[in-house]
C-alpha positions in Angstrom: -99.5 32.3 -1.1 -97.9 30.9 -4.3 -95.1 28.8 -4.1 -91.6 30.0 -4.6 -91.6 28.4 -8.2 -94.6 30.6 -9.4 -92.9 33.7 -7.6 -89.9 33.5 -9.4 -91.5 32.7 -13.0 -93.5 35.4 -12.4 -90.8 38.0 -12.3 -88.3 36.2 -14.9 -90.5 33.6 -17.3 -90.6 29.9 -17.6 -87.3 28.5 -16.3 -88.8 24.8 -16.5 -86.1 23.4 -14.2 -87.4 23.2 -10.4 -84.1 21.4 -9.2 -82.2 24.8 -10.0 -84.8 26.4 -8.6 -84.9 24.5 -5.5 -80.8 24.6 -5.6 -81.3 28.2 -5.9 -83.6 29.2 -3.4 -81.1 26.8 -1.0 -78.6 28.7 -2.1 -79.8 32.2 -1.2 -81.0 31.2 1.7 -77.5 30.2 2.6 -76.1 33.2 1.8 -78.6 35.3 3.7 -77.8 33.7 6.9 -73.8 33.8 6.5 -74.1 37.4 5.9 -76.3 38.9 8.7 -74.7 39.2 12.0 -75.4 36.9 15.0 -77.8 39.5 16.4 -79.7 39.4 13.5 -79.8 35.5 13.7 -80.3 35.6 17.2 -84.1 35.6 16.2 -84.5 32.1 15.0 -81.4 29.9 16.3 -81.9 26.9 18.1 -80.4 25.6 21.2 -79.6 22.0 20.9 -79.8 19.2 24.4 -76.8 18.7 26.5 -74.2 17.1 24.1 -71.6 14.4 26.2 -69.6 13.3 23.0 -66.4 15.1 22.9 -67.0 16.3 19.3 -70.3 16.6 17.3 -70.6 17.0 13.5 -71.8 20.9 12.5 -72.2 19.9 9.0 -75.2 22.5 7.5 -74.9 24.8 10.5 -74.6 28.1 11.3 -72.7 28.3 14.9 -74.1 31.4 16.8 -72.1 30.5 20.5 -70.9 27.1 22.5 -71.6 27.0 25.8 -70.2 24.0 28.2 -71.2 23.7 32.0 -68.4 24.1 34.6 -69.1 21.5 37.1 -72.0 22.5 38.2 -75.3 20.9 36.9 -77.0 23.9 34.6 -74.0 26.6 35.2 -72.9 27.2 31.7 -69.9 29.1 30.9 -69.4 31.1 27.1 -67.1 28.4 25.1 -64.1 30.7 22.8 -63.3 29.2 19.8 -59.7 29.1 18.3 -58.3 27.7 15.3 -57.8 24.2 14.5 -53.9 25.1 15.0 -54.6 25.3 18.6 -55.9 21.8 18.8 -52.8 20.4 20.7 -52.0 23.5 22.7 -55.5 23.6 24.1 -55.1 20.1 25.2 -51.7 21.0 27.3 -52.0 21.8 30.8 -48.6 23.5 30.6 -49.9 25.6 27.5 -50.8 28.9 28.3 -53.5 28.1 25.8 -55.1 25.1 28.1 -58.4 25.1 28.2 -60.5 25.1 32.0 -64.0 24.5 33.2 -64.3 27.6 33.7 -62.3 28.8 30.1 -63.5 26.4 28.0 -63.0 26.4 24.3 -64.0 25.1 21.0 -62.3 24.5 17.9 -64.1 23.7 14.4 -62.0 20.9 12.8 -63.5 18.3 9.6 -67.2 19.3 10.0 -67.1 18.5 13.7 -67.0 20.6 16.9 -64.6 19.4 19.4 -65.4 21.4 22.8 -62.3 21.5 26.0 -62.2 20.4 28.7 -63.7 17.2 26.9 -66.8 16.5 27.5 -68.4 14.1 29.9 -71.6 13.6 31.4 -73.8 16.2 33.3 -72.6 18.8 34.7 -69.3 18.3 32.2 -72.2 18.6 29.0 -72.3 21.5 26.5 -75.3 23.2 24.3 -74.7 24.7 20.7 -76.8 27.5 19.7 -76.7 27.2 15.6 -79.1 28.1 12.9 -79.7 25.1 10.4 -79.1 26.1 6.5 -82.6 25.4 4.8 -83.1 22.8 2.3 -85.7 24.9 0.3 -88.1 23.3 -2.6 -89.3 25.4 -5.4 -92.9 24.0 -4.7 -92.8 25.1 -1.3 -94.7 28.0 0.0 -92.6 29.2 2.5 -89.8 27.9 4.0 -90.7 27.0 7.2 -93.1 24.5 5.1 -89.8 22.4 5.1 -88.5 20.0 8.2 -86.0 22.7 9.5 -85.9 25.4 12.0 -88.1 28.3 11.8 -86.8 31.1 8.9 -88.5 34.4 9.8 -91.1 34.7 6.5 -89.9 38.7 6.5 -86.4 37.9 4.4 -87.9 35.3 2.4 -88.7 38.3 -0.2 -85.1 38.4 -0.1 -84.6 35.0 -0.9 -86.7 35.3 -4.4 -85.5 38.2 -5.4 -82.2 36.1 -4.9 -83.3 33.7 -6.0 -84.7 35.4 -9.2 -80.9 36.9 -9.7 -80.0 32.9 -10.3 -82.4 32.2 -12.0 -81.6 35.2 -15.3 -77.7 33.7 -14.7 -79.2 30.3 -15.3 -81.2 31.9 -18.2 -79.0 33.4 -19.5 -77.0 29.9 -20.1 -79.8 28.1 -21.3 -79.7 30.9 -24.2 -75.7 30.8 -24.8 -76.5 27.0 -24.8 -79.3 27.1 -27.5 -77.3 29.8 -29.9 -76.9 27.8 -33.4 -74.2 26.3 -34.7 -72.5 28.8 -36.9 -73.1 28.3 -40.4 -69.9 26.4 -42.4 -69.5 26.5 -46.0 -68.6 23.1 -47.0 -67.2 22.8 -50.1 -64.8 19.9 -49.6 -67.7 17.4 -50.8 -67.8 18.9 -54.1 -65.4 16.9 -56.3 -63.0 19.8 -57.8 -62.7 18.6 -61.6 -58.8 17.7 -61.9 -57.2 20.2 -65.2 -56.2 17.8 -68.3 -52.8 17.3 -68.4 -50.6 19.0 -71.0 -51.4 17.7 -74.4 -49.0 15.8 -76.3 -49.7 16.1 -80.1 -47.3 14.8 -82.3 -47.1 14.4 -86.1 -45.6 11.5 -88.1 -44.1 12.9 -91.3 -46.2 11.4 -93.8 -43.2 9.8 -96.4 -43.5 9.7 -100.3 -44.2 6.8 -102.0 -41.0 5.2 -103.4 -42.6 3.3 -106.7 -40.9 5.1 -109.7 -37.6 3.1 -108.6 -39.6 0.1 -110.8 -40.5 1.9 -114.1 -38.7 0.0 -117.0 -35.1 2.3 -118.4 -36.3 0.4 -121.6 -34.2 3.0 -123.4 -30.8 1.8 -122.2 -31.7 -1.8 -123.8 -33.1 -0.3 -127.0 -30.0 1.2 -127.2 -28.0 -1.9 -126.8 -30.0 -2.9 -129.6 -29.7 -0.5 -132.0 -25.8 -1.1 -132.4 -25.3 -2.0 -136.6 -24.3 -5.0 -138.0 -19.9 -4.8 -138.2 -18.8 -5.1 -142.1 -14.9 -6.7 -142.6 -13.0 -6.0 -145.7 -11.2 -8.4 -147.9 -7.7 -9.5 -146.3 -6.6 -11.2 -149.8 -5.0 -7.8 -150.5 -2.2 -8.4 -147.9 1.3 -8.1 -149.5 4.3 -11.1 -149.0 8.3 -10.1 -149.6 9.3 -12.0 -153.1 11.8 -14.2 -151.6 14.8 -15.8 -153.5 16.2 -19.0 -153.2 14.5 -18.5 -149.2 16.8 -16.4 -148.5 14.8 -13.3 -149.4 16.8 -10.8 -147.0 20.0 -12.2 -147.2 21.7 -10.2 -150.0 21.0 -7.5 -148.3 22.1 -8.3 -145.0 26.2 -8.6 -145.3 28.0 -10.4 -142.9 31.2 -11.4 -142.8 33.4 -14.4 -143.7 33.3 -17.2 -141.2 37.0 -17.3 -141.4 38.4 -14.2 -142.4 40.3 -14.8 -145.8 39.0 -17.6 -146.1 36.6 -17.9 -148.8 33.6 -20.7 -148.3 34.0 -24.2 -150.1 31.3 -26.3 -151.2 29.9 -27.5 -148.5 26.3 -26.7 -148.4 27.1 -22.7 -147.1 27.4 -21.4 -150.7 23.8 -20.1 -150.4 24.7 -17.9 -148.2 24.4 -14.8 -149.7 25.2 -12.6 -146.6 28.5 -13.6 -147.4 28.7 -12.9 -151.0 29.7 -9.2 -150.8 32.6 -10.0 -148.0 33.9 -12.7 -150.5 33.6 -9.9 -153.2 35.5 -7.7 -150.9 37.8 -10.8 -150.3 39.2 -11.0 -153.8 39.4 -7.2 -154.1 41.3 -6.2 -150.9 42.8 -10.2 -150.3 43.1 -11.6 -153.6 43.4 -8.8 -156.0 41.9 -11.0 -158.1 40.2 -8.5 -160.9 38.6 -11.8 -162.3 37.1 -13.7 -159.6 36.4 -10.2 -158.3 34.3 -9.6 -162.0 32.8 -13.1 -161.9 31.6 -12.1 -158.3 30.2 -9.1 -159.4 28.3 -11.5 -162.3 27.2 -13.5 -160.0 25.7 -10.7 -157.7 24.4 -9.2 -160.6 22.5 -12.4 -162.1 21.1 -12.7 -158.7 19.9 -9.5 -158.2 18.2 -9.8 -161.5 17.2 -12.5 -160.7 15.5 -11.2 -157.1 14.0 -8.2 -159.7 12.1 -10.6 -161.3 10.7 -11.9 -158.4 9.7 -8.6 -157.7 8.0 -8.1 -160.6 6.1 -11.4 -160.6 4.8 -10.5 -156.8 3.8 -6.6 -158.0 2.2 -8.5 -160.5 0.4 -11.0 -157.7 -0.4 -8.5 -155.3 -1.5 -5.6 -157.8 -4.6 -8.6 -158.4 -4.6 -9.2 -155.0 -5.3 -5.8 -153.8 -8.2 -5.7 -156.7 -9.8 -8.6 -155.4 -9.8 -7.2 -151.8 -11.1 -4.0 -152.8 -14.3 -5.2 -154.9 -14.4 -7.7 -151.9 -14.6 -4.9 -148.9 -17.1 -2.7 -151.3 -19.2 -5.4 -151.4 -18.9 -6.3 -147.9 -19.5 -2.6 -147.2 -22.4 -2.9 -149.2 -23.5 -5.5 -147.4 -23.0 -4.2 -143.9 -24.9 -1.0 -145.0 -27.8 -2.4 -145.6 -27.9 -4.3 -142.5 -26.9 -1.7 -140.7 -29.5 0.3 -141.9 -31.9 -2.3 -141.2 -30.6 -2.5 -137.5 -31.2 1.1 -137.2 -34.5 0.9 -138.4 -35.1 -1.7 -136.3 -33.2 -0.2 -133.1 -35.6 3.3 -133.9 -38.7 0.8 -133.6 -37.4 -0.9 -130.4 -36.4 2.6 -128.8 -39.8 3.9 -129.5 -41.6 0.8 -128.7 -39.1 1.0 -125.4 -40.0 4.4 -125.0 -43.4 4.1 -124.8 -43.3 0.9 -122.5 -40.9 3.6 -119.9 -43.5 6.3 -120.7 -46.4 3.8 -119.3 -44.5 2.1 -116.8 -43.6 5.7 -115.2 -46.8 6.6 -115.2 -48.1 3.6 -113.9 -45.4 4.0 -111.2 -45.8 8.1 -110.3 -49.1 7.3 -110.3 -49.0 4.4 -107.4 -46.5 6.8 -105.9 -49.2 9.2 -105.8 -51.0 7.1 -104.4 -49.6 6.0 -101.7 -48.3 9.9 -100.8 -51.8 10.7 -100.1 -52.7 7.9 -98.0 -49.4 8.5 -96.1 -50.4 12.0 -95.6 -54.0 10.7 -95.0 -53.3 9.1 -92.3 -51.0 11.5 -90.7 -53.8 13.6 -90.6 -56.3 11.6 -89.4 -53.6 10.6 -86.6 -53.0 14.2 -86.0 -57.1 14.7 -85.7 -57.5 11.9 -83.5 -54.7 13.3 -80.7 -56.6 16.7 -81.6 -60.1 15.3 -80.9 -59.1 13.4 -77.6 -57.6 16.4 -76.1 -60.9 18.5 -76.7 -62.5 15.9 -75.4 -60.5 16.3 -72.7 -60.9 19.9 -72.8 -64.5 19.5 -73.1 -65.2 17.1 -70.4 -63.5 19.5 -68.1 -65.0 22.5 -68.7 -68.0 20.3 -68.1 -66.9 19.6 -64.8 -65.7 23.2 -64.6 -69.6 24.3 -64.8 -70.7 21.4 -62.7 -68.2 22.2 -60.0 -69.4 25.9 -60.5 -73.2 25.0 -60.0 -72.5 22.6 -56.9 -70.8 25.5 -55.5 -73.2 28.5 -56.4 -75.7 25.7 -54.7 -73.6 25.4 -51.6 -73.2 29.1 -51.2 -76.3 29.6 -52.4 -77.4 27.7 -49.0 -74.8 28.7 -47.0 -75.8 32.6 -47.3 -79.4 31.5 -46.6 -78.0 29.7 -43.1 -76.5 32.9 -42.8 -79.2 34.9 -42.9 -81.4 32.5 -40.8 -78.3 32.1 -38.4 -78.2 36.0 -38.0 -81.7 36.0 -37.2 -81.6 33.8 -34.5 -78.4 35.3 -33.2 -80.4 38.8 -33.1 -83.1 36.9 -31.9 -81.2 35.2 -28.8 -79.1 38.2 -28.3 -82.1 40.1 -27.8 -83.2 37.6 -24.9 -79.6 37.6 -23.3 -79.3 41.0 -23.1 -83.0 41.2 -21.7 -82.2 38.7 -18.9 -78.7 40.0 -18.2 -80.5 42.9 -17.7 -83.0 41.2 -15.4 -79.6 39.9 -13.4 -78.4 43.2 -12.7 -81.6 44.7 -12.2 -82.7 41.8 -9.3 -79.2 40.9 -8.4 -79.0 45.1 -7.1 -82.4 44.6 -5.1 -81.2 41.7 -3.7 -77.9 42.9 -2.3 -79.5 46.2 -1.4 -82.4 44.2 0.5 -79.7 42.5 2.4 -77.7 45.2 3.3 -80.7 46.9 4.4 -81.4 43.8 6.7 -78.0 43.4 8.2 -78.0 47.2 8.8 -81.7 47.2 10.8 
């Protein structure tokens, strides 16, 4: 006959693992013998020797009865078994529950089976009727191949199929166990390109050249120069009073006496000819004195004659005077014509000469002006460029990294969907073989429990 490990393969493929199969078959085995009824184990328990200790370990048993003897060498009397609560009360000869010779009991307790009244020597001994659990081996043929008491071979049919039952459980496992790892999309190792700041472009006014502030204003010196040479008349032709006896102005300025009525004596203020009408008036109103008056009057006259001929010699003087002066201011006008001319003339040539000198300086300076405009604005520009060119270099770079990043991760998916697919597959795959074994479980796990209802029922 084939051993149990080629029986079960047979009916559920390679399991490759004969501990769980051994385990298994144990198992089964087990269960078979807790579930039939003691006339059905009846059949293949075994009576151990007379037992003296007071408690014996049961461990891997099946207890069918307990029998202890009641004084009497070979009379054996049925042992009842109580609970382990009864293990003081069974021991109390004032318990109702006290156990006798000939009403013995037993209580299971910790593995062991303590039998009362206690246990002593022939004809106190007692016998326990068990069957022994089988330790089964999947290379076994049978079970009664192992060391242990005889296990009718009609049930071990029932074992397999059992056994078989485990076996698509433990199958079914191994295949939850080997399902793949479900695929993951990993895109955290694909550097995500960072998005260039902001740009900040600015533009430094380009500023116009300030070198027409030095052109020459030649003009406003040619001009200074151009001012004629000043022509000055004759002063010869200025006129002097005639003056008499230098006292030109006195005649004509009266005054009065120094002491009234009292006429001047000799004594150096007869020249005084403020006085000479108010002496006049003296011997008119004072005097009445028609003579000294007349003789007055002379003497007025002769010097007013007198101060007439003076007169006539300075007309005279300053008529040949004022000739003099004016050939002398013609010919100094003259004079300062023709210099002024010249200065004109010569003023014209320095204004031109200064004009052309501004003309060329200006130019000279608008032009370096120019100039240096359009290399301010040059560079502005070029500044402007530059900021321009980094930032779409920037730009540029980034989109690079855009595409890069976009290729990495069509890559990754591009795996991650063929993972997918290949994960699907084995999923169908594996969920195909569960569901086959699962329905091997249910299939052998009925024709177990059916088999071993049928057994506990015959």
């Amino acid at each position: 006959m084939s051993t149990f490990k080629v029986r079960i393969e047979d009916y559920v493929g390679s399991v490759g693992d004969d501990t769980f199969l051994g385990d298994a078959l144990t198992d089964t085995a087990a269960e078979i013998i807790r579930a039939l009824p003691d006339n059905k184990v009846k059949s293949f328990t075994q009576e151990s020797g007379d037992i003296t200790n007071a408690s014996t370990n049961i461990a891997n048993h099946r207890i069918v009865s307990v029998i202890r003897e009641r004084g009497t060498d070979g009379q054996y009397v049925e042992c009842r078994e109580l609970p382990a609560s009864y293990f003081r009360k069974v021991q109390d000869s004032s318990s109702m529950f006290a156990a006798s010779v000939e009403s013995p009991v037993y209580i299971i307790k910790n593995s062991s089976i303590h039998v009362f009244p206690t246990p002593a020597a022939s004809p106190n001994a007692f016998k326990v009727e068990s069957v022994t659990f089988p330790t089964v081996v999947a290379s076994a043929s049978n079970i009664t191949d192992s060391p242990v008491d005889p296990f009718p071979d009609s049930i071990e049919d029932i074992v397999v199929l059992g056994s078989c039952a485990k076996a698509c459980q433990y199958l079914m496992a191994r295949v939850k166990d080997s399902m793949p790892s479900e695929p993951v999309l990993v895109l955290s190792d694909i550097a995500v390109p960072s998005t260039p700041s902001n740009p900040t472009i600015s533009y430094s006014n380009a500023s116009v050249g300030d070198a027409v502030s030095a052109a020459q204003d030649a003009v406003a010196e040619a001009q200074t120069n151009a001012s004629g040479t000043g022509s000055t008349g004759s002063s010869a032709s200025d006129y002097s009073k005639p003056t008499v006896g230098g006292t030109a102005d006195e005649l004509t300025d009266i005054d009065h006496l120094d002491n009234e009525n009292v006429i001047d004596d000799y004594d150096g203020n007869s020249i005084e000819v403020d006085q000479w009408f108010a002496t006049l008036a003296h011997f008119i109103e004072g005097e009445e004195d028609t003579e000294l008056a007349s003789a007055q009057i002379a003497k007025i006259n002769t010097y007013i004659d007198a101060f007439n001929a003076e007169v006539a010699s300075a007309r005279s003087a300053m008529q040949a005077t004022i000739e003099d002066a004016r050939n002398s201011t013609q010919a100094s006008i003259a004079t300062a014509g023709d210099a002024t001319r010249a200065s004109i003339a010569n003023a014209a040539n320095d204004v031109q000469a200064a004009v052309s000198k501004m003309n060329q300086s200006t130019s000279a300076a608008v032009s370096k002006m120019r100039e240096s405009t359009n290399v301010n604005v040059s560079n502005a520009a070029r500044t402007l460029e530059a900021s321009i060119q980094d930032y779409a270099q920037e730009v540029d770079k980034f989109q690079a990294d855009v595409q890069r990043y976009s290729s990495q991760a069509q890559a990754s998916i591009g795996e991650y969907s063929a993972d997918i697919q290949k994960y699907t597959a084995q999923v169908d795959r594996y969920t195909k073989e569960y569901s086959w074994y699962q329905d091997q479980y249910a299939r052998f796990d009925t024709k177990y429990k059916e088999a071993l209802q049928v057994l506990i029922a015959n």
